[in-house]
VOKEPA-799667 format. One record per residue: residue in one letter; x, y, z of N, C-alpha, C in turn. Coordinates in steps of 0.02 Angstrom, whole numbers, plus 50000, padded with zeros to 5 digits. Atoms other than C-alpha are relative to their C-alpha. Layout:
(r a,(X,Y,Z),(X,Y,Z),(X,Y,Z))
...
END
This chain:
(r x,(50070,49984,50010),(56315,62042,53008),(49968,49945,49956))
(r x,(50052,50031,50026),(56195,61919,52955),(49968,50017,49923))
(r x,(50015,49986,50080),(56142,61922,52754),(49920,49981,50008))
(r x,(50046,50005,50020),(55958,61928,52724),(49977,49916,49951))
(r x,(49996,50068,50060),(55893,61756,52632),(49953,50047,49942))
(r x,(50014,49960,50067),(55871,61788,52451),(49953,50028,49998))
(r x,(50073,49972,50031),(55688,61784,52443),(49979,50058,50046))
(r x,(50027,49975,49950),(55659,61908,52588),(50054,50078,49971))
(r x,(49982,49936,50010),(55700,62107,52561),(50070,50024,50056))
(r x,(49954,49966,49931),(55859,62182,52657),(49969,50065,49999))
(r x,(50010,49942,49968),(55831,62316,52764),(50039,50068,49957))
(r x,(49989,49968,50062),(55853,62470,52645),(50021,50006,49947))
(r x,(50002,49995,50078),(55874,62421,52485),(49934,50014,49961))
(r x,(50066,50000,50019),(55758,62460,52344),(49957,49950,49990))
(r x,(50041,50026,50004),(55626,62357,52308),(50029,49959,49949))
(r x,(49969,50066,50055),(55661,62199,52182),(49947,50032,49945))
(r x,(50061,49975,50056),(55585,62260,51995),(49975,49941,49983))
(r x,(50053,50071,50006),(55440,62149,51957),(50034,49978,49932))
(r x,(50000,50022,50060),(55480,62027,51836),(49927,49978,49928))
(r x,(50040,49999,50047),(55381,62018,51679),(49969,49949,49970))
(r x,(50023,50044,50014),(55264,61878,51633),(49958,50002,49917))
(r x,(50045,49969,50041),(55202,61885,51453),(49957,49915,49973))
(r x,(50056,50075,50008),(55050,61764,51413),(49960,50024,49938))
(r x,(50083,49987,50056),(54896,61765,51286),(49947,50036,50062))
(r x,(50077,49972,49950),(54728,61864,51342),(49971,49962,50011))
(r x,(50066,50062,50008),(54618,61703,51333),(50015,49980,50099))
(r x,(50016,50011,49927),(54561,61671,51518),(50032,49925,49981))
(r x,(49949,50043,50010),(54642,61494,51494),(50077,50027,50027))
(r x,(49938,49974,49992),(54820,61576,51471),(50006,50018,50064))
(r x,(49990,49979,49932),(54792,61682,51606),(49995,49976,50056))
(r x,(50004,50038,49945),(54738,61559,51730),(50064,49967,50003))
(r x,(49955,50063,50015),(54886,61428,51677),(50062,50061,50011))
(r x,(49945,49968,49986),(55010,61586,51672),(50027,50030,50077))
(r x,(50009,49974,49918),(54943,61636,51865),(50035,49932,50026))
(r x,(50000,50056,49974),(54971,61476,51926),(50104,49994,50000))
(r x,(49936,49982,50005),(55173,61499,51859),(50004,50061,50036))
(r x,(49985,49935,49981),(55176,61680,51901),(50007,49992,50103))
(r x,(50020,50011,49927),(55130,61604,52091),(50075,49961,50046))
(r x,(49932,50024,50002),(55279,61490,52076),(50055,50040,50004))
(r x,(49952,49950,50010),(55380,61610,52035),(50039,50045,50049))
(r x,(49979,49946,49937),(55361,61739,52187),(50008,49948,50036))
(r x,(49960,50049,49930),(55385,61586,52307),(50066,49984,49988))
(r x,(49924,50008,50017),(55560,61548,52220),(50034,50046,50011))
(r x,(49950,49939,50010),(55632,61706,52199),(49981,50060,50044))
(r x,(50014,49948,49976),(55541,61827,52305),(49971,50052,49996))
(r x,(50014,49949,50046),(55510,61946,52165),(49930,49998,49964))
(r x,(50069,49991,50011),(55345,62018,52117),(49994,49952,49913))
(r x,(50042,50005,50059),(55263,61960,51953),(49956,50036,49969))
(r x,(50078,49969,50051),(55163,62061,51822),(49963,49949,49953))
(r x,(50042,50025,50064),(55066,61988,51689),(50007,50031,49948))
(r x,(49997,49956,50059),(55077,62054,51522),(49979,49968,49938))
(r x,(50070,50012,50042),(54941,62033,51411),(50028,50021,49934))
(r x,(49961,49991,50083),(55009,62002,51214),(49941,49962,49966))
(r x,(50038,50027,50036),(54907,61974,51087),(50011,49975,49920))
(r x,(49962,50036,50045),(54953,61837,50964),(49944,50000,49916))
(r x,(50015,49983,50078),(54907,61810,50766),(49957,49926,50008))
(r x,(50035,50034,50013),(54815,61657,50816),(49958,50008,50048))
(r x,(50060,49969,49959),(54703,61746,50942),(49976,50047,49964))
(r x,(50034,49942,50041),(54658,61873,50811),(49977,49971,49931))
(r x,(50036,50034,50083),(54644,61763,50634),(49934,49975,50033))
(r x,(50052,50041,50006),(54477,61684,50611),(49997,49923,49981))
(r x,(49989,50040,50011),(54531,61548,50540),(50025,49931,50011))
(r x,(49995,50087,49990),(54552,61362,50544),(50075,49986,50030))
(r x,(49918,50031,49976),(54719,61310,50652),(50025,49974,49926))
(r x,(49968,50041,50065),(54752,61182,50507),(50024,50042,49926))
(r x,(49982,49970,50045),(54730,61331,50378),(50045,50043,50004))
(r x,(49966,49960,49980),(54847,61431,50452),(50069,49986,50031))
(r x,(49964,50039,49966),(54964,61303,50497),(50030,49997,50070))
(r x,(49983,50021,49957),(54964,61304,50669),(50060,50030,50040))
(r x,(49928,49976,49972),(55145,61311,50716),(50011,50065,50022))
(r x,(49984,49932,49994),(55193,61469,50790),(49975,50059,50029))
(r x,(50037,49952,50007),(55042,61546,50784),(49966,50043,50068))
(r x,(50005,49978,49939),(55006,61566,50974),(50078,50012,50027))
(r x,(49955,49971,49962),(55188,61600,50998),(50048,50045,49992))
(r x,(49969,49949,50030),(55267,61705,50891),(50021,50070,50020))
(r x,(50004,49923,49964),(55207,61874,50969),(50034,49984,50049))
(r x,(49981,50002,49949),(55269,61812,51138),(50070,50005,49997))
(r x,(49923,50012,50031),(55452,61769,51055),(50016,50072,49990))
(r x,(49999,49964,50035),(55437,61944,50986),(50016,50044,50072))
(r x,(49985,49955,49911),(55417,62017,51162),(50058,49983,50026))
(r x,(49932,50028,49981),(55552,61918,51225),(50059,50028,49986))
(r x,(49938,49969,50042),(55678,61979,51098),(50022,50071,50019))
(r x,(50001,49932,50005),(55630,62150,51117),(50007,50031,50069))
(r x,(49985,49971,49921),(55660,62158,51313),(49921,50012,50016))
(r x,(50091,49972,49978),(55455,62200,51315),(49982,49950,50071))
(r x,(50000,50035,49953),(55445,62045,51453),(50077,49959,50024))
(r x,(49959,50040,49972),(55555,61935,51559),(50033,49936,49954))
(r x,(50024,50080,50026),(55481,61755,51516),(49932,50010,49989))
(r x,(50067,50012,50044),(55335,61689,51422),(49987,49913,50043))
(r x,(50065,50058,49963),(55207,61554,51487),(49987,49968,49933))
(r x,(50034,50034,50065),(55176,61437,51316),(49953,49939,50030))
(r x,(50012,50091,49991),(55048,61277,51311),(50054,49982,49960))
(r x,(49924,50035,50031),(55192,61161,51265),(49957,49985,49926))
(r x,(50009,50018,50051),(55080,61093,51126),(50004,50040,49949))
(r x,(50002,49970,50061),(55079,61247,51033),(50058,50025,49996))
(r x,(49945,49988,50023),(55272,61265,51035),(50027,49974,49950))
(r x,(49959,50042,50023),(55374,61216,50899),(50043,49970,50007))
(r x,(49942,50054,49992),(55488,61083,50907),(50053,50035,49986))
(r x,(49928,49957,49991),(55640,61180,50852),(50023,50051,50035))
(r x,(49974,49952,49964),(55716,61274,50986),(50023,50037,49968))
(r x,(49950,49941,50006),(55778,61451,50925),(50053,49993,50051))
(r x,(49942,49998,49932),(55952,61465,51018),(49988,50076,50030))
(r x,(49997,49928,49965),(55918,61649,51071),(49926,49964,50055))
(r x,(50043,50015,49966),(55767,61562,51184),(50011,49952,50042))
(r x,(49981,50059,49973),(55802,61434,51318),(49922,49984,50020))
(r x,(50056,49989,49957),(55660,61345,51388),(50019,49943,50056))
(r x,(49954,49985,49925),(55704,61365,51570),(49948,49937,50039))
(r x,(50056,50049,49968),(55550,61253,51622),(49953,49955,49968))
(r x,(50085,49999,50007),(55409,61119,51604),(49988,49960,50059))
(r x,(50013,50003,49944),(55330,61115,51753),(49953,49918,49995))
(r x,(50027,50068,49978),(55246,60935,51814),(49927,50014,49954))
(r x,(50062,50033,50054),(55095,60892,51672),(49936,49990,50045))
(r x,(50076,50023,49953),(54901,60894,51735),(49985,49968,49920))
(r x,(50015,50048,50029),(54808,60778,51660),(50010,50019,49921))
(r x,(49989,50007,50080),(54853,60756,51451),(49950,49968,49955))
(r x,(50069,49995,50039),(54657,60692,51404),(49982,50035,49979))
(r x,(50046,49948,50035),(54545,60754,51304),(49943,49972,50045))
(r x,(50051,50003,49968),(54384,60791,51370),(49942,50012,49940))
(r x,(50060,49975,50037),(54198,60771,51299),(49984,50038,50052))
(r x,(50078,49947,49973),(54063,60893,51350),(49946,49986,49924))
(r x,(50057,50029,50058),(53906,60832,51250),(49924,50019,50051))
(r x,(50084,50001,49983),(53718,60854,51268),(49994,49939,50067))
(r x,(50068,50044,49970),(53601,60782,51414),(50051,49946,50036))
(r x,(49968,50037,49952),(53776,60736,51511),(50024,49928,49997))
(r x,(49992,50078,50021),(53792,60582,51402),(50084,49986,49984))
(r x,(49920,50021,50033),(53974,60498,51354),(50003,49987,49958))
(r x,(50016,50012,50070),(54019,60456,51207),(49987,49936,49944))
(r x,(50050,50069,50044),(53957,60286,51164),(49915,50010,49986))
(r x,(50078,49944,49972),(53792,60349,51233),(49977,50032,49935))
(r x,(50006,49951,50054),(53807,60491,51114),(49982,50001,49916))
(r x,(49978,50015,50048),(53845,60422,50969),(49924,49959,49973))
(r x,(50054,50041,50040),(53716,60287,50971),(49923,50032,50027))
(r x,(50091,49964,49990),(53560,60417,51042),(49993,50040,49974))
(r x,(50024,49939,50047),(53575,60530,50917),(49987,49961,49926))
(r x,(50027,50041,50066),(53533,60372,50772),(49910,50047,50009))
(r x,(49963,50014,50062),(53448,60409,50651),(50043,50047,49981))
(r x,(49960,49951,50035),(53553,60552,50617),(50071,49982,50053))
(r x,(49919,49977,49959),(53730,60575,50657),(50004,50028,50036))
(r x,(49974,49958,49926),(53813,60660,50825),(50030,50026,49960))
(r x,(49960,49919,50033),(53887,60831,50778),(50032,50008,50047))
(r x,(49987,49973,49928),(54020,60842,50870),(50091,50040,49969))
(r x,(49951,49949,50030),(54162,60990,50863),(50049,50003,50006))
(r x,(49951,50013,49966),(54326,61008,50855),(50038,50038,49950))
(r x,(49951,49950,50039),(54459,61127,50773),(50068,49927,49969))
(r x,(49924,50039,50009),(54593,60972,50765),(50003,49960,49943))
(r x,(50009,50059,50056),(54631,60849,50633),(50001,49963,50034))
(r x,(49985,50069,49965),(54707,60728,50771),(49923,49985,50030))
(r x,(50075,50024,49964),(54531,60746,50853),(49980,49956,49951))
(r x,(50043,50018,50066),(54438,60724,50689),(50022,49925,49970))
(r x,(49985,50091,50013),(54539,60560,50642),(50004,49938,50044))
(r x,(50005,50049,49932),(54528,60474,50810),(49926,49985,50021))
(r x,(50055,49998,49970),(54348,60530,50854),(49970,49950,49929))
(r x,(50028,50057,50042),(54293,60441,50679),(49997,49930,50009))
(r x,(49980,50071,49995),(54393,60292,50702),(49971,49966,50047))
(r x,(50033,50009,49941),(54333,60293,50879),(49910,49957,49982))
(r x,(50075,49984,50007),(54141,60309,50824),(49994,49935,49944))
(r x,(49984,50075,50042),(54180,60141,50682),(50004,49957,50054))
(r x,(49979,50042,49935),(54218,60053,50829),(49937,49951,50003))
(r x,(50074,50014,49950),(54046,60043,50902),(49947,49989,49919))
(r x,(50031,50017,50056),(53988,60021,50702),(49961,50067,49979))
(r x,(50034,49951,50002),(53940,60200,50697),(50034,50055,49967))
(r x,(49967,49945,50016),(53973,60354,50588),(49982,50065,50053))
(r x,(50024,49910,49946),(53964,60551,50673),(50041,50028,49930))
(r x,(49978,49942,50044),(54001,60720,50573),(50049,50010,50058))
(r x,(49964,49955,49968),(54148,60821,50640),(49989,50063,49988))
(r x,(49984,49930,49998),(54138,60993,50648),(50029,50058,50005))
(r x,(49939,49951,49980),(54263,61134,50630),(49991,50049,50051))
(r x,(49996,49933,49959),(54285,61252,50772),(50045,50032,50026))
(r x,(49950,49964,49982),(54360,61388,50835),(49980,50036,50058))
(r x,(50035,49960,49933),(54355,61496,51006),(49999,49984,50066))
(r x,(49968,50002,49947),(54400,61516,51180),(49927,49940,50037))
(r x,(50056,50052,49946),(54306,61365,51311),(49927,50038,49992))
(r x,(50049,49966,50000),(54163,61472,51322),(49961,49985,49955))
(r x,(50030,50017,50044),(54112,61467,51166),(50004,49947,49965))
(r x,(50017,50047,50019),(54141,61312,51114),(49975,49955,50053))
(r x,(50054,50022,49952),(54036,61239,51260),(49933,50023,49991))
(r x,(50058,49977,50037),(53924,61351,51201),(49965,49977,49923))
(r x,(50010,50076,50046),(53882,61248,51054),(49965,49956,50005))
(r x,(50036,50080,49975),(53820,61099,51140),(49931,50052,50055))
(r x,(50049,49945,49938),(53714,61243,51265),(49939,50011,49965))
(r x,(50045,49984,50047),(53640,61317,51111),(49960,49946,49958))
(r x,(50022,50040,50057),(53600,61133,51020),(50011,49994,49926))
(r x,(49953,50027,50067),(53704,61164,50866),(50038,49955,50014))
(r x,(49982,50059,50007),(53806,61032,50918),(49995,49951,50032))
(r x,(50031,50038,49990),(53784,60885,51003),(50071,49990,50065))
(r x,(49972,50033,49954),(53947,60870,51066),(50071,50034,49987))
(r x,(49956,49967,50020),(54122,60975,51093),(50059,49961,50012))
(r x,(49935,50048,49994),(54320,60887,51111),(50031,50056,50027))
(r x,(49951,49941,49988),(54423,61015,51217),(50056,49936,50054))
(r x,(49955,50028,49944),(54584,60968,51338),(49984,50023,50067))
(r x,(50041,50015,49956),(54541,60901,51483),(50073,50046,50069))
(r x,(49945,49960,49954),(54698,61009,51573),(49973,50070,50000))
(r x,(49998,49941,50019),(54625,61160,51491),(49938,50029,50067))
(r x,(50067,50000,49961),(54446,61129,51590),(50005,50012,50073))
(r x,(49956,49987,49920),(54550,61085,51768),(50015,50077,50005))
(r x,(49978,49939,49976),(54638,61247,51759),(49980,50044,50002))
(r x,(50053,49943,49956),(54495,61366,51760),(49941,49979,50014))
(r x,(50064,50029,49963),(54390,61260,51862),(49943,49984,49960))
(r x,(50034,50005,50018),(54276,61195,51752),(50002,49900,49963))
(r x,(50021,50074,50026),(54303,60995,51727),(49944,49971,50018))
(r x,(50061,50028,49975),(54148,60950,51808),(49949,50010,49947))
(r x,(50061,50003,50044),(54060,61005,51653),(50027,49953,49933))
(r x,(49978,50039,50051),(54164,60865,51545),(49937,49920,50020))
(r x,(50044,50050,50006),(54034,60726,51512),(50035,49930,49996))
(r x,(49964,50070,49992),(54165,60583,51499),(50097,50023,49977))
(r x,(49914,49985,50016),(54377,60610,51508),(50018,49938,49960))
(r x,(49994,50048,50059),(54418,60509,51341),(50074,49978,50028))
(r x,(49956,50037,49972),(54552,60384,51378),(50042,49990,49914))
(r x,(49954,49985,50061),(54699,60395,51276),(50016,49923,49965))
(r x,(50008,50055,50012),(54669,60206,51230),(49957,50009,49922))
(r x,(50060,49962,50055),(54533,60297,51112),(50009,50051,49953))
(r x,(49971,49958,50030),(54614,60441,51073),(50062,50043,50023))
(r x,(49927,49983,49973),(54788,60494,51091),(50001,50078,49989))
(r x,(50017,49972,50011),(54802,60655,51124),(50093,50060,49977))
(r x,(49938,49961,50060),(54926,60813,51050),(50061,49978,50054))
(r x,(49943,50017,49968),(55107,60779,51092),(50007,50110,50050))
(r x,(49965,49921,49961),(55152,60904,51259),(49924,50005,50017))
(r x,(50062,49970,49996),(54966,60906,51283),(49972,50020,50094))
(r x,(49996,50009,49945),(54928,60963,51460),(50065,50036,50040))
(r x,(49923,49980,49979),(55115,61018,51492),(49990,50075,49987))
(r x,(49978,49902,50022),(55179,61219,51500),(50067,49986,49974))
(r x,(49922,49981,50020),(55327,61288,51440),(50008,50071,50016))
(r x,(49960,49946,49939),(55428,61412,51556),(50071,50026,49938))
(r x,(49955,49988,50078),(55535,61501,51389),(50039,50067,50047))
(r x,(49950,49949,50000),(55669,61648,51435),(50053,50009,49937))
(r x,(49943,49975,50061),(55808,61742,51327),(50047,49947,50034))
(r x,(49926,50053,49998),(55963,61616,51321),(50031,50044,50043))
(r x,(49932,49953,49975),(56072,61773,51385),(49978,50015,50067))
(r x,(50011,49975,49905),(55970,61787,51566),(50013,49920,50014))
(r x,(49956,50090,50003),(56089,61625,51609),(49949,50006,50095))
(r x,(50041,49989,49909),(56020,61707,51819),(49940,49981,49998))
(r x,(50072,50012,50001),(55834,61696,51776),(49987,49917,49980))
(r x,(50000,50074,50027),(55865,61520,51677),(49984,49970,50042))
(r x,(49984,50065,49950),(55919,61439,51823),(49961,50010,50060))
(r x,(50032,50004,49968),(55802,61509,51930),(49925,49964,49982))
(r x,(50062,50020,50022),(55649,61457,51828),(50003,49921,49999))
(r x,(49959,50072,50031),(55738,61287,51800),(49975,49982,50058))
(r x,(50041,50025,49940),(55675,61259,51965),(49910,49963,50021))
(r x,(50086,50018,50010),(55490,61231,51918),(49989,49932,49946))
(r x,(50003,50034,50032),(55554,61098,51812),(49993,49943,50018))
(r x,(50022,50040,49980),(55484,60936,51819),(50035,49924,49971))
(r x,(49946,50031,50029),(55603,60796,51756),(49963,49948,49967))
(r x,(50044,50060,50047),(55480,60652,51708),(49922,50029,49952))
(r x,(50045,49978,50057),(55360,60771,51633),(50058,50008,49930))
(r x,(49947,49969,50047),(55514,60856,51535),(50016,49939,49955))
(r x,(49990,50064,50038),(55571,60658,51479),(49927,49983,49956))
(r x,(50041,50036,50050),(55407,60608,51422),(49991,50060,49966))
(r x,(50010,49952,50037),(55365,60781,51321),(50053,49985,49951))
(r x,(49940,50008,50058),(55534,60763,51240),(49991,49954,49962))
(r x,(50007,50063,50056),(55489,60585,51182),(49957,50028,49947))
(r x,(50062,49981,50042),(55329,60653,51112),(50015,50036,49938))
(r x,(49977,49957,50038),(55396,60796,51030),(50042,49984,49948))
(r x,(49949,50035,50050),(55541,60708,50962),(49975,49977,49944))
(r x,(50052,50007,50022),(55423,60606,50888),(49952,50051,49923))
(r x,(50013,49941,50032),(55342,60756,50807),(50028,50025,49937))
(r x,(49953,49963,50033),(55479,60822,50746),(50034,49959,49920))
(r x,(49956,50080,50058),(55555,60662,50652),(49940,49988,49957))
(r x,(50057,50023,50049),(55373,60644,50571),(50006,50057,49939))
(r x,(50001,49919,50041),(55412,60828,50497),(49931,50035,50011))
(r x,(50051,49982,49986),(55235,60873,50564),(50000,50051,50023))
(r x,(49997,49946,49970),(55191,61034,50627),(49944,49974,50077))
(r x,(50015,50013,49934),(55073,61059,50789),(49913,49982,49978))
(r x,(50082,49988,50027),(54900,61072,50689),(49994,49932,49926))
(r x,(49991,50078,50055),(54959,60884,50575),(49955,49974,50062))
(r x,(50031,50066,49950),(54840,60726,50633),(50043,49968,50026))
(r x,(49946,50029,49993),(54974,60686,50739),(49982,49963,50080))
(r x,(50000,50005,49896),(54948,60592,50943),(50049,49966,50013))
(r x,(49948,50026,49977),(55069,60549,51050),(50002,50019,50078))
(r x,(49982,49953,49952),(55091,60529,51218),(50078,49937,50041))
(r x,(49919,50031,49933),(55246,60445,51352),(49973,49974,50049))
(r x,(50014,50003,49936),(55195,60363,51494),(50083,49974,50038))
(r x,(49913,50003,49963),(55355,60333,51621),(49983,49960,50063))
(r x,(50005,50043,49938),(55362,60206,51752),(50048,50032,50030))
(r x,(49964,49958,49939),(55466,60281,51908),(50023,49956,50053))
(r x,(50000,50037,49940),(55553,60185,52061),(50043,50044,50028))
(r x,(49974,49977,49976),(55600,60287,52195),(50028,50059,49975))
(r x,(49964,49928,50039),(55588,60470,52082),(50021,49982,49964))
(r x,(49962,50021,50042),(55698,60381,51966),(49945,49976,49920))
(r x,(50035,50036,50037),(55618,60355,51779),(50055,49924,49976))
(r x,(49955,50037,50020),(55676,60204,51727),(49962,49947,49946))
(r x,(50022,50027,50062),(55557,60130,51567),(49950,50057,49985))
(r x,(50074,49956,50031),(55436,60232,51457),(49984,49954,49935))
(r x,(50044,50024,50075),(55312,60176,51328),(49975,50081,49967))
(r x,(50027,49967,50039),(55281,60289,51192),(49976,49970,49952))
(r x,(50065,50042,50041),(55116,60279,51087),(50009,50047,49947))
(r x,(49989,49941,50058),(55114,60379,50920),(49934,49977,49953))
(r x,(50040,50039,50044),(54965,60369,50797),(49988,50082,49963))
(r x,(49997,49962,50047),(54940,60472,50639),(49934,49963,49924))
(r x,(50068,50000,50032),(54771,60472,50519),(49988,50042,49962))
(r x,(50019,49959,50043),(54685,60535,50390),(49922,50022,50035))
(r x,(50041,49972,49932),(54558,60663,50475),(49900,49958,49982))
(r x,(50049,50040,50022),(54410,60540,50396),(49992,49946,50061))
(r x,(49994,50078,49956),(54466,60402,50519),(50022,49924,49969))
(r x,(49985,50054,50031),(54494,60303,50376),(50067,49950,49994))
(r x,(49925,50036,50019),(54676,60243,50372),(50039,50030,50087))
(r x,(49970,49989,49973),(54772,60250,50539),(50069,49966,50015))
(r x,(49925,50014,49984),(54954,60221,50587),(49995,50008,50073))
(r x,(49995,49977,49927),(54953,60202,50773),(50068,49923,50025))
(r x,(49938,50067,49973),(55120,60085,50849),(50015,50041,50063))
(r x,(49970,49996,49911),(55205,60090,51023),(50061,49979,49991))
(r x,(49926,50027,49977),(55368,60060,51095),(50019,49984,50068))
(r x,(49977,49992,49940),(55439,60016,51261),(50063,50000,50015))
(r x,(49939,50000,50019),(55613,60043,51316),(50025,50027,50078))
(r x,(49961,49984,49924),(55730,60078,51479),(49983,50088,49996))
(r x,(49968,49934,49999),(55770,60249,51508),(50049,50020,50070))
(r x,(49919,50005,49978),(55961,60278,51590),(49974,50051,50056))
(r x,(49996,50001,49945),(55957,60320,51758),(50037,50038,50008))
(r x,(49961,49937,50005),(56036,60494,51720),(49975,50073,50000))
(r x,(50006,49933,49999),(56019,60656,51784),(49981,50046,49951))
(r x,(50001,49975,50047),(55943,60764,51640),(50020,49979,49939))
(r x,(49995,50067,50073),(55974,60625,51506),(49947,50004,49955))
(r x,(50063,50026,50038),(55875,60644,51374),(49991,49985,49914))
(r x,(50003,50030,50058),(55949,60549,51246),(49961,49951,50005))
(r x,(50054,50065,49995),(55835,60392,51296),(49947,50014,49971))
(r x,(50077,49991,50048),(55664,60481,51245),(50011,50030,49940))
(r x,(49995,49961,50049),(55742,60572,51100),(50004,49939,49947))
(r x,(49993,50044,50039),(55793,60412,51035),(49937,49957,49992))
(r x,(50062,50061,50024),(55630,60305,51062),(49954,50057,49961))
(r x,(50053,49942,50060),(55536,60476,50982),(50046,49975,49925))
(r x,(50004,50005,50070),(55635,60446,50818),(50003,49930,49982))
(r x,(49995,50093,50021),(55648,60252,50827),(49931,50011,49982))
(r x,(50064,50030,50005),(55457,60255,50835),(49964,50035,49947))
(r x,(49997,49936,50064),(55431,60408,50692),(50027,49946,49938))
(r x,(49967,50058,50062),(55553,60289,50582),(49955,49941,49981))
(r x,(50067,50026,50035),(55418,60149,50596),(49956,50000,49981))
(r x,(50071,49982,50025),(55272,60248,50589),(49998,50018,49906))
(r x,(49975,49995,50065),(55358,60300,50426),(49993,49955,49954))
(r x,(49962,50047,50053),(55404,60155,50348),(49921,49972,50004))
(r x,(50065,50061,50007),(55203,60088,50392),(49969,50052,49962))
(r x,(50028,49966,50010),(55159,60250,50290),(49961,50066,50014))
(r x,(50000,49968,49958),(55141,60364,50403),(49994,50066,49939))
(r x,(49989,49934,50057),(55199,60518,50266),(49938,50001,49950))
(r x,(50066,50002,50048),(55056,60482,50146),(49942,50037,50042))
(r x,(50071,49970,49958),(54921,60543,50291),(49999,50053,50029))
(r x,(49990,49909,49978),(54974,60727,50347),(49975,50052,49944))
(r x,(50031,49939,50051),(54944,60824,50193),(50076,50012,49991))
(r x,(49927,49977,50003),(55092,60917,50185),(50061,50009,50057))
(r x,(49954,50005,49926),(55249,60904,50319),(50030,50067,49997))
(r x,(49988,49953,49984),(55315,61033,50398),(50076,50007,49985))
(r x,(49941,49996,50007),(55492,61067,50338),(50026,50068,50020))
END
């Protein structure tokens, strides 16, 4: 007798129990967690729920930076995890921490949409434009980040020009709303965040990471399970994307070796040359500021990367080679406090 293929139901058995998806409420999440959850039933067969958690940095008011960041969108999800409450969790990679818990594997990161930042500003302008049509006064323009805030300065010196930054907080919506209402002039969101619930067409210019580098992992997911579902691992492991996964790791590495958390003025991103699927050089960029614009640390590296199946001592190593110089050019003096 003939065996059924996996993904397809045999003839009277019960039904496959849906597996459990747990995300953030923020329409974001949920779009970016659908989009996995979609993946998912084409791999395995098996339904998908959603499961709507609500984290400690969707409920504070407060400043990412004052609250340090780290954790703070993922904690609750970890919590579910532990507790059997979901399967797997959907993270933006940027707001994971760098230290893997061993009770957590993460089973996936799926292929990277774009890792810009995006303006949205008044009257559809970009941001040279911006900058110099809002003389005599300064461009107000918003942004919850430090890395924004020390890039967009430096940026805005460039062209011989100061701007205010502005702290914000709050799902796309409302910080678009901002520039709608004429309090500000001009908002900084990720330009992956905009793609994935249809809404890049209202970015006024996709900032080129030449300008401003943007968070390490920025753009990327993270596909997280319990260590002990070794079956689910290796099915999710499937959505994994191997030259996203290498350059994230550089980034992160990176990160990690600075002692920074996720909410430090920290950018970084990997680019990966490829022949034939194969990576085989990456440049990683790293730059670190004081959120004034005044003092930056920005260096590069270029370097092979070994022509090995899930290898990823190559980017681990150019993340702390390039951490070690950012270091030694001062790098530690411009975070505030590191994340230990």
């Amino acid at each position: 007798m003939s065996k059924a293929p996996d993904h397809e139901q045999a003839p009277g058995t019960a039904p496959a129990r849906a597996l459990r998806l747990g995300t953030r409420r923020s329409t974001l999440a949920m779009a970016q967690s659908g989009l996995v959850a979609d993946q998912v039933r084409q791999l395995t067969g098996r339904p998908v729920e959603l499961v709507e958690i609500t984290t400690y940095g969707d409920t504070s008011r407060e400043h990412l930076a004052q609250i340090g960041g780290t954790g703070v969108f993922v904690n609750a999800l970890r919590d579910a995890l532990r507790d059997g409450e979901i399967d797997f969790a959907v993270h933006s990679l940027k707001d994971l921490p760098t230290a893997q818990p061993e009770e957590f594997t993460l089973a996936a990161v799926p292929a990277r949409a774009d890792a810009r930042d995006a303006l949205v500003a008044r009257d559809g302008l970009g941001f040279e434009a911006l900058i110099r049509d809002a003389a005599p006064r300064v461009a107000r323009i918003g942004t919850g980040s430090p890395r924004r805030m020390a890039q967009l300065h430096a940026w805005a010196r460039s062209f011989g020009v100061e701007i205010e930054t502005v702290p914000i907080r709050g799902n796309i919506d409302t910080r678009i709303g901002y520039v709608r209402s004429g309090e500000l002039d001009a908002v900084v969101l990720a330009a992956a965040g905009l793609q994935r619930i249809g809404r890049l067409a209202e970015a006024t210019e996709l900032i080129s990471p030449d300008a401003v580098l943007p968070a390490p992992g920025q753009g990327a997911l993270a596909v997280e399970c319990a260590a002990s579902n070794a079956h689910l691992a290796a099915q999710l492991a499937e959505l994994d994307d191997p030259h996203t996964r290498a350059a994230v790791t550089a980034e992160r590495t990176l990160l990690a070796a600075l002692e920074a958390g996720c909410s430090a003025p920290v950018g970084a991103l990997a680019d990966l040359l490829a022949e034939e699927q194969v990576v085989t050089e990456m440049r990683l960029r790293g730059v670190v500021g004081t959120t004034d614009g005044a003092t930056l640390v920005q260096l590069s590296t270029t370097g092979p990367v070994p022509a090995s199946d899930g290898d990823e001592t190559a980017p681990q190593r150019m993340g702390r080679e390039l951490a070690d110089e950012m270091l030694a050019k001062g790098a530690a003096g411009l975070m505030g406090e590191r994340a230990l």
